[in-house]
C-alpha positions, -999 to +999 in steps of 0.1 A: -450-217-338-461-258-341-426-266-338-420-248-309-452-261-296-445-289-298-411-289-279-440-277-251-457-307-252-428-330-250-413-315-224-379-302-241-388-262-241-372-252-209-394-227-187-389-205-158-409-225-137-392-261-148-356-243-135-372-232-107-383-270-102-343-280-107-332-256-085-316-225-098-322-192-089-308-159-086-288-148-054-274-116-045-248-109-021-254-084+004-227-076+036-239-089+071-233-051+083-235-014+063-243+018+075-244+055+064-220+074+092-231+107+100-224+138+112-230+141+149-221+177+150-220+214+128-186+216+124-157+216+099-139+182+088-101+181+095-094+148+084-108+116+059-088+086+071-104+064+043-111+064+008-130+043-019-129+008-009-104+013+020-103-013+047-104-007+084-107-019+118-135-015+146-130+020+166-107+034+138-110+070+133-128+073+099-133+113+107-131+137+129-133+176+129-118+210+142-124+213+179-111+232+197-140+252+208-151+218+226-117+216+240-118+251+256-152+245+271-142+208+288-114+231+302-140+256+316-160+233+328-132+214+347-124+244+365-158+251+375-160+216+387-127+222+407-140+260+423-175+238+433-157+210+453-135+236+469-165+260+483-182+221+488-157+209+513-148+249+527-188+251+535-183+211+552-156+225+568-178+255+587-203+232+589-182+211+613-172+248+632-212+256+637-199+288+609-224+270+582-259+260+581-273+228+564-287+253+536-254+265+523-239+231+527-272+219+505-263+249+479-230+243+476-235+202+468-258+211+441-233+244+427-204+209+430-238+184+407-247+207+382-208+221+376-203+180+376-227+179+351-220+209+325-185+188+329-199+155+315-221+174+288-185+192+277-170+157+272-201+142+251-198+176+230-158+166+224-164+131+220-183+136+188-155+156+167-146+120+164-165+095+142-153+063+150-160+028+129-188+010+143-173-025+129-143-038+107-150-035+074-146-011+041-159+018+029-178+024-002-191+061-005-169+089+011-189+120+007-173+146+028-137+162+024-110+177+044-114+212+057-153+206+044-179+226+067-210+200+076-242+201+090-253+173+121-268+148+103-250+147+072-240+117+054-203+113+061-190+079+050-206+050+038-195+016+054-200-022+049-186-049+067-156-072+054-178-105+062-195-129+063-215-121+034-251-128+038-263-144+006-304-131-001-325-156-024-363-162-037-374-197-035-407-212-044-423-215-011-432-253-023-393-259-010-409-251+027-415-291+026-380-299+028-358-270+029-349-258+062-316-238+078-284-256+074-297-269+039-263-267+021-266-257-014-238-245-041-237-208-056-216-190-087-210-160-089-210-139-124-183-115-115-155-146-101-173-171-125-166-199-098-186-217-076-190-216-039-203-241-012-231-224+010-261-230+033-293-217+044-292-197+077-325-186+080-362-188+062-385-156+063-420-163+084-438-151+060-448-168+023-451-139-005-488-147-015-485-128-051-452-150-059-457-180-038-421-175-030-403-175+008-371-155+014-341-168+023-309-158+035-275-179+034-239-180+037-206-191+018-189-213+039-158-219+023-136-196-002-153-167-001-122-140+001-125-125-036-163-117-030-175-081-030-208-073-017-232-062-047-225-098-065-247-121-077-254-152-092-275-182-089-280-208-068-286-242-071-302-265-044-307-303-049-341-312-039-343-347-020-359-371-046 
């Protein structure tokens, strides 16, 4: 215990704080976008078009479901529409002959409006058996299969974005003095075991009082295609002397 004590004293007993004072500290990677899809409707899946760390582009069908009940009421409803524009101009018609009054044309406009309407609300209804990709990226959770029955608001696929990974850090908020965005800095990762150049992109606006620490985020700006989101490492910044 006076040995190591000693080492204290001297100054050669490394401590959290003196890395901290070098520049080193932990970093995790985390995607710029990810979401939990959802189910937008009750319904039954008919097809997954992804699985475990698939990749895919923005609008891609990721699922979509057995619909032909939507189907058969967009049909309805475009045949209502159809029958309401026809008694709609007939009534203009008799109108223009003195055989119609203002009233029926009035009635038959709003008959041509609502079936216009119930139209519109039968296409919304068919546009959710698909569930499109909000972004490019991967997906990392699939928890529905095909010919699966679902409730509206279950979790369907989980998705993350292929990049630009945002890099999220700690630093002692005494850095404030000269760090700033655009600071450059260089990060390795455990799981590649190599080393990546990066900078700052922005600074929280708030100080953590417990930890007088500031969050930051950051992001790889060269040689990042073999990173994962859910990496980490540590960071190391070179102060200005």
């Amino acid at each position: 215990m006076r040995a190591i004590a000693l080492l204290a004293a001297v100054g050669l007993l490394a401590s959290p704080v003196l890395a901290q004072d070098v520049g080193e500290i932990r970093v995790l990677l985390a995607p710029e976008l990810e979401t939990t899809l959802a189910s937008p409707m009750l319904g039954r899946v008919k097809n997954v078009n992804v699985s475990l760390g698939s990749s895919f582009e923005k609008d891609a069908v990721l699922v979509d479901f057995y619909c032909d009940e939507q189907a058969a009421r967009e049909r309805i409803a475009r045949a209502e529409v159809a029958g309401a524009r026809e008694n709609y101009e007939a009534k203009l018609r008799l109108q223009g002959l003195q055989s119609a009054g203002e009233v029926e044309v009035a009635i038959a406009a709003a008959a041509l409006d609502r079936a216009r309407g119930e139209l519109q609300l039968s296409r919304v209804q068919k546009a959710q058996c698909t569930v499109s990709a909000p972004f490019a990226g991967r997906a990392v959770k699939v928890h529905v299969k095909p010919h699966q029955g679902v409730s509206a608001g279950q979790p369907l696929v989980e998705i993350v974005s292929r990049g630009p990974f945002k890099l999220r850090l700690n630093v002692p908020s005494k850095w404030l003095a000269w760090l700033k965005p655009g600071t450059p800095f260089e990060v390795k990762i455990d799981e590649t075991g190599r080393a990546y150049t990066a900078k700052v992109t922005a600074i929280n606006a708030r100080v953590d009082a417990a930890s007088q620490s500031v969050e930051l985020e950051g992001s790889v700006t060269e040689g990042a295609g073999d990173l994962l989101a859910g990496m980490s490492g540590s960071a190391r910044f070179k102060p200005p002397q």
